[in-house]
N, C-alpha and C positions, 0 to 999 in steps of 0.2 A: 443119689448124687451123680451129677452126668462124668461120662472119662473127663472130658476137657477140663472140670474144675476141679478134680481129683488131680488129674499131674499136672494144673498151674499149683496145688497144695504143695506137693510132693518138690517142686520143681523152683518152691521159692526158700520150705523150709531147707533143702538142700544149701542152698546157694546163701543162705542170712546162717549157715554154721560156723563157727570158730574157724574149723578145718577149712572151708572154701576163705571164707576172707583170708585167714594168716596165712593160706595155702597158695593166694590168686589163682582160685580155680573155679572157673564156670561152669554150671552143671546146666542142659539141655537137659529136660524130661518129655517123654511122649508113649503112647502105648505100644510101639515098639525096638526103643533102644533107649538107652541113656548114655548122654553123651559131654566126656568133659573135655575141659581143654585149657590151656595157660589165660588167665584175663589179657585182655589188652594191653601189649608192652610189656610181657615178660615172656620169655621164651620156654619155660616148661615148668615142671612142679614136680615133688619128691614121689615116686611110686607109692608107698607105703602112705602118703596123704590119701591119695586117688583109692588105696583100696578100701583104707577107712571108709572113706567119704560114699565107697558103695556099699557096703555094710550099712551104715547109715539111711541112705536112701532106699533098699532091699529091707530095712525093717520099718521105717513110711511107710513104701508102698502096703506090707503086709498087715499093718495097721489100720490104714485107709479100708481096705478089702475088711478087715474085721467089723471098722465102725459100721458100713454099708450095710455086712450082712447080718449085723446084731442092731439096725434098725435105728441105731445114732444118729442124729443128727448134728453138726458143728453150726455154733451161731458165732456171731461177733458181735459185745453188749455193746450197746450204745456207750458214749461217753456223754451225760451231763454235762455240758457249759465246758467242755474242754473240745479246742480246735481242731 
């Protein structure tokens, strides 16, 4: 799996958690930093979100790294006659 599709993975499972939505927090992923921040039109977020929410994405990434090197592959089934 190439980096860039590994932290657009990492980088949306982040960002569609509980924590970011109820939290308004956008998570940046990249191979060298991870980067949050208030969403749009709110001016900050509780610390103890933020640090979950790195927890979280630090055991992604370390997942990702497992799937890769135990030769995983992630698919997405088709859907049948659904749009």
């Amino acid at each position: 799996m190439k980096d860039s599709i590994r932290e657009k993975f990492i980088e949306d499972f982040a960002n569609e958690t509980s924590i970011a939505k109820g939290g308004n927090i956008k998570v940046t992923y990249d191979d060298h930093c991870t980067h949050y921040q208030p969403k749009e039109g709110y001016e900050g977020f509780k610390f103890e979100d933020g640090q979950y929410l790195g927890h979280l994405v630090d055991g992604a990434s370390a997942f990702m790294f497992w799937i890769a090197r135990n030769g995983y592959k992630i698919t997405k089934p088709k859907l049948h006659g659904k749009a």
